[in-house]
C-alpha positions in Angstrom: 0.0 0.0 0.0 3.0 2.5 0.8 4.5 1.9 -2.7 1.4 1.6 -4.3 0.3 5.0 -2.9 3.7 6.8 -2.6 3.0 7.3 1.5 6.6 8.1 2.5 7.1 10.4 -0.1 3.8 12.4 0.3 4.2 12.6 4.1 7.8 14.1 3.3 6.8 16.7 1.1 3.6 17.9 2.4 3.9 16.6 6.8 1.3 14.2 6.2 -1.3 12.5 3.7 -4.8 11.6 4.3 -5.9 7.8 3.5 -9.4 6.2 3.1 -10.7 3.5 4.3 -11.8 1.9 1.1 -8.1 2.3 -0.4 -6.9 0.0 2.7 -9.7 -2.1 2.0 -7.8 -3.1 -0.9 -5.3 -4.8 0.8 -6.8 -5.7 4.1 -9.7 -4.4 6.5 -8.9 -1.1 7.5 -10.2 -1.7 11.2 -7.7 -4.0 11.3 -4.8 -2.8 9.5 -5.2 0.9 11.8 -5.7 -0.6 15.3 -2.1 0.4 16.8 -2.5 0.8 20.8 0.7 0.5 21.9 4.2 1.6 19.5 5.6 -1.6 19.8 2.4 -3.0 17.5 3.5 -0.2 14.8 4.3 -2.1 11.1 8.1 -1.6 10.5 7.6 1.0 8.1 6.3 3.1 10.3 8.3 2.7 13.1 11.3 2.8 10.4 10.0 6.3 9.2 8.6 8.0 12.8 4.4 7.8 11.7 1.5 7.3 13.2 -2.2 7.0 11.8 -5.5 9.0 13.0 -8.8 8.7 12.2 -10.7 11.7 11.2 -13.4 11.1 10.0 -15.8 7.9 9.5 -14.1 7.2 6.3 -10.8 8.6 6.6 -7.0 8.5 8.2 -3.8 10.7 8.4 -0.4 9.1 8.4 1.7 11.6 9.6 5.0 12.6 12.0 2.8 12.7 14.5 3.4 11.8 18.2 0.3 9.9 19.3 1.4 7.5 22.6 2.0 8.2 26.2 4.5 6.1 28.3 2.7 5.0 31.3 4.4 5.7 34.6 6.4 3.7 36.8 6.1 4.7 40.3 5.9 2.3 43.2 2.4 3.2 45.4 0.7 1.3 48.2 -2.0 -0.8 47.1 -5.7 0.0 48.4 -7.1 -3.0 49.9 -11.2 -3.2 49.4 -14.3 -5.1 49.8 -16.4 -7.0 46.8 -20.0 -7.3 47.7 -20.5 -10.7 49.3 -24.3 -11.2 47.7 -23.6 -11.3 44.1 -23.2 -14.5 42.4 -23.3 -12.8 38.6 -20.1 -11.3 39.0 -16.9 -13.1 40.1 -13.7 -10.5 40.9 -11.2 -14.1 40.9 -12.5 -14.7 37.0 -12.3 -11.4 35.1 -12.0 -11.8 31.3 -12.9 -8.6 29.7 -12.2 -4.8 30.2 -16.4 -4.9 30.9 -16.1 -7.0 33.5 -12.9 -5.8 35.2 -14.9 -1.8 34.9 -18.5 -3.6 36.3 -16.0 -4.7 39.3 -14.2 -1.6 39.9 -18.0 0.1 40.1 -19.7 -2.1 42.2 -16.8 -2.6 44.7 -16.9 1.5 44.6 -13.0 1.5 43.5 -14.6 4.1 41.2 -16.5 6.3 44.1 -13.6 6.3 45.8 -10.9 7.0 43.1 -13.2 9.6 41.9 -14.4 11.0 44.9 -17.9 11.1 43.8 -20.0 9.7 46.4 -23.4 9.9 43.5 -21.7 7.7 40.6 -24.0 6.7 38.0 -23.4 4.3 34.8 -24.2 6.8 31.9 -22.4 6.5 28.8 -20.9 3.8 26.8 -20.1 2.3 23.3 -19.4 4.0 20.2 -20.7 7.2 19.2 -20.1 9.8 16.7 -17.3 12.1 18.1 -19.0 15.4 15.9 -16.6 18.2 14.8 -13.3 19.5 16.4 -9.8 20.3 15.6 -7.1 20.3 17.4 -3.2 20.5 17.2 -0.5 17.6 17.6 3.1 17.6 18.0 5.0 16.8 14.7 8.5 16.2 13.6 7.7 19.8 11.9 6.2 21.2 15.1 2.4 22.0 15.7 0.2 20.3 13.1 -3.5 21.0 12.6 -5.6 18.3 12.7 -9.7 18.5 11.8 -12.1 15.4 12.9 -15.6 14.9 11.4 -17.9 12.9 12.8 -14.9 10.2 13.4 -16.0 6.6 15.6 -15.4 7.3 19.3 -15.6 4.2 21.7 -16.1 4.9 25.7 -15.4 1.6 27.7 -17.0 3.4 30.7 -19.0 6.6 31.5 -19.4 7.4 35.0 -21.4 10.8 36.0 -21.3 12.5 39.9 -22.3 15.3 41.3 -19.7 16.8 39.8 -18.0 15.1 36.9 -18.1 12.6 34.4 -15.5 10.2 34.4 -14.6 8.4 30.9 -12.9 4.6 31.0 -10.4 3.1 29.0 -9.9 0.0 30.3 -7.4 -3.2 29.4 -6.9 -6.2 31.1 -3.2 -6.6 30.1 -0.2 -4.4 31.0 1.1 -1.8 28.4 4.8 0.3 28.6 2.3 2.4 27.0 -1.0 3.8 25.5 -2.8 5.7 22.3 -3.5 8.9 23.8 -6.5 9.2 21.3 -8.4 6.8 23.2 -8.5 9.4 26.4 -8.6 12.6 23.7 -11.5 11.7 21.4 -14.2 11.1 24.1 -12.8 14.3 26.1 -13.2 16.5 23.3 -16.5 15.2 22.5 -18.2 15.3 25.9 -16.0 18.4 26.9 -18.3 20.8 24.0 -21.6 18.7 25.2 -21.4 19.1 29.1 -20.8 22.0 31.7 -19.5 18.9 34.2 -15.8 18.5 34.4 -14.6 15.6 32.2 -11.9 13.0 33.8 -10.3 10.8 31.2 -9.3 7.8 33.3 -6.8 5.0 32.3 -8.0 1.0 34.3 -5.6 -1.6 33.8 -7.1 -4.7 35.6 -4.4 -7.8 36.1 -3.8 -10.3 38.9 -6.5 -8.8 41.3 -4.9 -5.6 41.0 -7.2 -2.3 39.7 -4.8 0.4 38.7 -6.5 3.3 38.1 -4.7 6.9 36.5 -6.6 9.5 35.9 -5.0 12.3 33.1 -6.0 15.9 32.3 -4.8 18.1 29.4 -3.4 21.1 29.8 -4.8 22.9 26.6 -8.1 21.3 25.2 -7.4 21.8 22.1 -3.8 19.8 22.2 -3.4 16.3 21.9 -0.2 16.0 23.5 -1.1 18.6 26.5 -1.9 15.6 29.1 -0.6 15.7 32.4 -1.3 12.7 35.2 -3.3 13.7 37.9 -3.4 11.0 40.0 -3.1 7.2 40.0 -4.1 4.4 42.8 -4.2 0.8 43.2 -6.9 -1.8 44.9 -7.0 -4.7 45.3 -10.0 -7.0 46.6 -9.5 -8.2 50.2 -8.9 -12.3 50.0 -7.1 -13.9 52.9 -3.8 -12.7 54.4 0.0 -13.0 53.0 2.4 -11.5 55.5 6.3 -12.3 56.3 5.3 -14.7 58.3 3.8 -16.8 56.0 6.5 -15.7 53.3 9.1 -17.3 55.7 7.1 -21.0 56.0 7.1 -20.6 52.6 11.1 -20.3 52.6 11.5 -23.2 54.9 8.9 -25.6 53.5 9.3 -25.3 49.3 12.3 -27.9 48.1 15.0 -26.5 45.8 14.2 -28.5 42.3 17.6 -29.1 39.7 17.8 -26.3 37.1 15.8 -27.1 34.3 17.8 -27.4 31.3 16.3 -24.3 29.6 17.7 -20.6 29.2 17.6 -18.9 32.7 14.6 -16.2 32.3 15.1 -12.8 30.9 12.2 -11.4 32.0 12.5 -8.3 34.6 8.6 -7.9 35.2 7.2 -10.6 37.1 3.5 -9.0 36.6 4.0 -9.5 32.9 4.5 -13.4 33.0 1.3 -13.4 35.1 -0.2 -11.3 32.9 0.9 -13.9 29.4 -0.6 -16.9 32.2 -3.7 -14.7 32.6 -4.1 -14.2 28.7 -3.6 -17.9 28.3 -6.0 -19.2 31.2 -8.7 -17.1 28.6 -7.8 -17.7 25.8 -6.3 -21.9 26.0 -3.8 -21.4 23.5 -2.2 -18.4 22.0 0.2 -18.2 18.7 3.4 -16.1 19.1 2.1 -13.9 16.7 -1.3 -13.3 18.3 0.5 -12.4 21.3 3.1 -9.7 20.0 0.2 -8.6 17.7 -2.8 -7.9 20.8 -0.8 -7.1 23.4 2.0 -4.8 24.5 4.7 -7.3 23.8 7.5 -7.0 21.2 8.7 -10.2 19.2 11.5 -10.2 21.5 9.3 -9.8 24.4 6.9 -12.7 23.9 10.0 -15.0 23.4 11.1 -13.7 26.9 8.2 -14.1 28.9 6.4 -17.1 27.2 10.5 -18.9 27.9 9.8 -17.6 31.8 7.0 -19.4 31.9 8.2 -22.2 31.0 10.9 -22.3 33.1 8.4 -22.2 36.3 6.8 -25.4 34.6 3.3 -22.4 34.5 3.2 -23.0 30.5 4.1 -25.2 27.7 5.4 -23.6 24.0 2.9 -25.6 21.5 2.6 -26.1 18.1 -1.5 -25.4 17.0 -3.2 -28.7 15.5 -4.5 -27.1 12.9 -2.5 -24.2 11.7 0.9 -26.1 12.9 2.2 -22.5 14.0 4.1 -22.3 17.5 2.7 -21.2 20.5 1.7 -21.2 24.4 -1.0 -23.0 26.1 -1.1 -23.4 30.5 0.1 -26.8 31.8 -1.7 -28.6 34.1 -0.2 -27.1 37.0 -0.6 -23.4 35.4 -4.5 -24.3 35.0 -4.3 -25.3 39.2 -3.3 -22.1 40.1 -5.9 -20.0 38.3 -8.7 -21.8 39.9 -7.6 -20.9 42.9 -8.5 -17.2 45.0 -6.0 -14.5 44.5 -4.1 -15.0 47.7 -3.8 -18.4 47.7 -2.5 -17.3 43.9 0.3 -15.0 45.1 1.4 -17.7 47.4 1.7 -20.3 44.6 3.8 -18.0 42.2 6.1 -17.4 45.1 6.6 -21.2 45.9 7.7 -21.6 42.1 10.1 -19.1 42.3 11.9 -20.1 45.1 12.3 -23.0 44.7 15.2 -22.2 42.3 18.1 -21.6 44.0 19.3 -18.6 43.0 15.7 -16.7 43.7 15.4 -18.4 46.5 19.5 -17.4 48.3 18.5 -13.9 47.3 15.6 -13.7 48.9 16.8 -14.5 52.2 19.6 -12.8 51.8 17.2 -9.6 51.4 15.1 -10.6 54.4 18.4 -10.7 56.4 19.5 -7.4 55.3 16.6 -5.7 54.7 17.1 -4.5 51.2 17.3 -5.9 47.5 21.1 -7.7 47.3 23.0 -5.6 45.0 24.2 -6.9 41.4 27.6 -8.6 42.4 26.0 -10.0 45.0 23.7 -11.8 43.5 26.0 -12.5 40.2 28.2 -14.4 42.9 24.6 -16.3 44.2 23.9 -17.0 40.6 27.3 -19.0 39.8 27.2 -21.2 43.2 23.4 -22.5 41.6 24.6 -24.1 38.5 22.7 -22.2 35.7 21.9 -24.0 32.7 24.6 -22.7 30.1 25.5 -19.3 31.4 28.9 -18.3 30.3 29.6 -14.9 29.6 30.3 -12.6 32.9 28.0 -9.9 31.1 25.3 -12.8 30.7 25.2 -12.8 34.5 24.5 -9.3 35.0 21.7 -9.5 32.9 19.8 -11.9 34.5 20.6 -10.5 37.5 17.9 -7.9 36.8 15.3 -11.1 36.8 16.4 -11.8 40.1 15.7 -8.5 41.2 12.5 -7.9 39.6 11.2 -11.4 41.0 12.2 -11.0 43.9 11.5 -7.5 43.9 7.5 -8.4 43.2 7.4 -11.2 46.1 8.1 -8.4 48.7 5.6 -6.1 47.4 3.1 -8.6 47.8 3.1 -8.7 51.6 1.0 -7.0 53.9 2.4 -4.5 55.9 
């Protein structure tokens, strides 16, 4: 389509070029082909050349210079402990499967009332809609760029209206590095020309029992790449009790098991290869491709975490039956652990990790000191717990930062 059409050299000589739908339709659905929610899920070529794509209009896109994603931030914060309403059976907090269901928990549990600190909160809006006219301006690799919409599709996950405000979800039940800041912009501008209220664009990323809630503003309504954080808070629903304590029986009773003859994991985020177990348990059995494609995982990425998996003995690498291409499914014991309540959860992760040596040295070595073992330190554990084929000294000190990162998670799990 970009040679076909001459993209690159249009966007060069004029800043951008406007696309319709029925031209992509040529080649492939143009849902398909423009739903980009995260920059690592850009095509080469536009990654390669610094675009993005916009819709503008029912019917039509801009490819342009454009900056269009927000990192997400990284900041530690204490997690919010709540109750889920013991009388409903429809609903089921331990089994949440869609963004819906993950935004229906966060209401009735009043995560939302109290993020929003709207005591009145009412379901209102939702769906797609018609977003009507605006314009607005964007950064560009040429500086400010114009930008008119007209009568583009806008989707609202969730609508929430108070006393005061109205509150506009986007939710995801995976974990991004980032997000398309035109899925917070679109429904702002819209409802900000239709409503005296204050509008709060709010980002919900549901994984692992945890609600993490960030609500944004922007600066200047009328620029894309004005938005600011406000606030962010995590909750999680109250299910039994995990303190050090237990977290020492833990240490005492789980048996170290002999390396497993597989690459030692390369994985620094332990919430991601919960999250890939998560996406599994829904799904049975993913290709490689569908997860770098859906989620917020590069190619490198998915071979990371899916190897991580397997290297707990959570998840099998597959080949599909039908289409013979390679990819993950849950193993028996991976299936065992997401029947069970979210506590009891936690506590089986952390069994599996230490239960390898060098997690498990580290640990202890933390709770003895009472901070995170430093690189050498743990480099030095690492060699005394025969690896399975780690050579190089700068090998080492990358997988160190798994160590960390595990072990890292496991304390941030306790109670305090």
């Amino acid at each position: 389509m970009f040679d076909k059409h001459k993209i690159i050299n249009k966007v060069l000589t004029n800043g951008h070029t406007v696309i319709s739908s029925s031209t992509i339709n040529e080649f492939r659905e143009a849902r398909l082909m423009t739903k980009f929610d995260h920059r690592s899920q850009l095509p080469k070529l536009f990654s390669d050349n610094n675009l993005s794509i916009l819709p503008i209009s029912r019917g039509e896109y801009v490819i342009g210079s454009f900056e269009t994603f927000s990192s997400f931030n990284k900041d530690e914060i204490d997690i919010s402990h709540i109750e889920f309403p013991s009388f409903l059976e429809s609903l089921d907090y331990r089994n949440i499967t869609s963004e819906a269901t993950a935004i229906n928990c966060a209401f009735v549990s009043k995560i939302l009332h109290d993020f929003t600190e709207e005591d009145n909160l009412l379901p209102t809006v939702s769906g797609r809609m018609s977003s009507l006219s605006f314009d607005f301006g964007i950064n560009s690799s040429k500086g400010l760029f114009k930008i008119n919409v007209e009568n583009s599709q806008v989707e609202i996950d969730g609508g929430y209206e108070g006393d005061n405000s109205l509150s506009l979800i986007e939710a995801k039940n995976y974990i991004s590095d980032d997000f398309l800041i035109r899925q917070l912009y679109y429904p702002y501008k819209l409802w900000s020309n239709k409503i005296q209220k204050q509008v709060r664009p709010i980002f919900l990323t549901y994984t692992n029992g945890v609600f993490h809630l960030r609500e944004y503003a922007f600066d200047d309504i009328n620029h894309y790449n004005s938005l600011i954080l406000v606030k962010h808070k995590k909750y999680v629903v109250q299910d039994g009790t995990f303190n050090i304590e237990i977290l020492q029986e833990i240490l005492e009773r789980t048996k170290t098991v002999k390396e497993p003859e597989i690459p030692f994991p390369q994985a620094n985020s332990f919430e991601r290869v919960i999250n890939l177990c998560e996406l599994l348990n829904q799904k049975e059995f993913l290709t490689k491709e569908e997860i770098t494609q859906n989620y917020d995982f590069a190619d490198r990425q998915t071979d990371y975490y899916s190897n991580a998996g397997k290297y707990l003995g959570l998840l099998d690498i597959a080949r599909d039956p039908i289409t013979r291409q390679i990819g993950c499914q849950l193993t028996r014991q991976g299936k065992y652990i997401f029947n069970t309540n979210l506590i009891d959860r936690q506590k089986e992760f952390v069994k599996l990790i230490v239960s390898h040596s060098a997690f498990k040295k580290t640990l202890q070595l933390y709770l003895e000191n009472g901070e995170i073992p430093n690189q050498n330190q743990i480099v030095e554990i690492m060699k005394g717990s025969k690896l399975y084929k780690i050579g190089a000294e700068k090998t080492y000190f990358r997988r160190a930062s798994t160590i960390t990162g595990w072990v890292n998670w496991i304390m941030n799990q306790l109670e305090e």
